[in-house]
C-alpha positions in Angstrom: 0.0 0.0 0.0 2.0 3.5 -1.1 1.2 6.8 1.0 -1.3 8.1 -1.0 -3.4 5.2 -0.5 -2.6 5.1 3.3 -3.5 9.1 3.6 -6.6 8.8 2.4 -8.0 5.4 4.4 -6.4 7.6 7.8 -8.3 10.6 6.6 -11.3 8.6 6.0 -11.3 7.3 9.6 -10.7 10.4 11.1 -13.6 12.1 8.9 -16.3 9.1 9.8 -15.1 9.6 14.0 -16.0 13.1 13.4 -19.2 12.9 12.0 -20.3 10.5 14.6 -19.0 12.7 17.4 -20.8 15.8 15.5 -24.4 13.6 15.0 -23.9 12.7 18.7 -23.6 15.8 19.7 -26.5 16.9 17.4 -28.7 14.1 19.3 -27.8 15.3 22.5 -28.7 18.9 22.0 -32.2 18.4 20.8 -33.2 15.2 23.6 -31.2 17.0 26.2 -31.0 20.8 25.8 -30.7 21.8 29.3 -27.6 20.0 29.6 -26.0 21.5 26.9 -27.7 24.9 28.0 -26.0 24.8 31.7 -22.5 23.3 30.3 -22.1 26.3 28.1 -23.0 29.0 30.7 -21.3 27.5 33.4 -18.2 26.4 31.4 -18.0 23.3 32.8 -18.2 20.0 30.0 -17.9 17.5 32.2 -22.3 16.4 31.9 -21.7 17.1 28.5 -18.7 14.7 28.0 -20.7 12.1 30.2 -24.0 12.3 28.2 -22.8 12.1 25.3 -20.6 9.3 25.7 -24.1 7.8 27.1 -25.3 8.7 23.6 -22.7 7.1 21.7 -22.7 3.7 24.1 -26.2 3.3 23.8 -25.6 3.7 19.4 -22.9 0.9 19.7 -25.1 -1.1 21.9 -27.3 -1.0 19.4 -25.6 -1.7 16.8 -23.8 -5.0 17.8 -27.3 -6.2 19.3 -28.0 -5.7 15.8 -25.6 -7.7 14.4 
């Protein structure tokens, strides 16, 4: 496998973890709004982090009870 090949398939990866984190984060906002609400005026992430690595346990739960 040359470089280019191996740039693109890292880039790829990267791109796809983004997007999940982003549609995660999307999810979260509109079930849980208050939590993002009171992590942004108090500056503080930490129920942020924690619900939305809720979020994206629950999707991976999912998915492998799926396959």
């Amino acid at each position: 496998m040359n470089l280019a090949r191996l740039s693109l398939s890292v880039a790829g990866v990267i791109a796809l973890a983004v997007l999940v984190l982003a549609a995660a984060a999307a999810w979260l906002l509109l079930t849980s709004p208050v939590t993002v609400a009171e992590a942004v005026s108090e500056g503080d992430i930490t129920p942020f982090v924690r619900d939305l690595a809720v979020v994206l346990l629950n999707a991976l739960e999912g998915l492998l009870r799926y396959l």
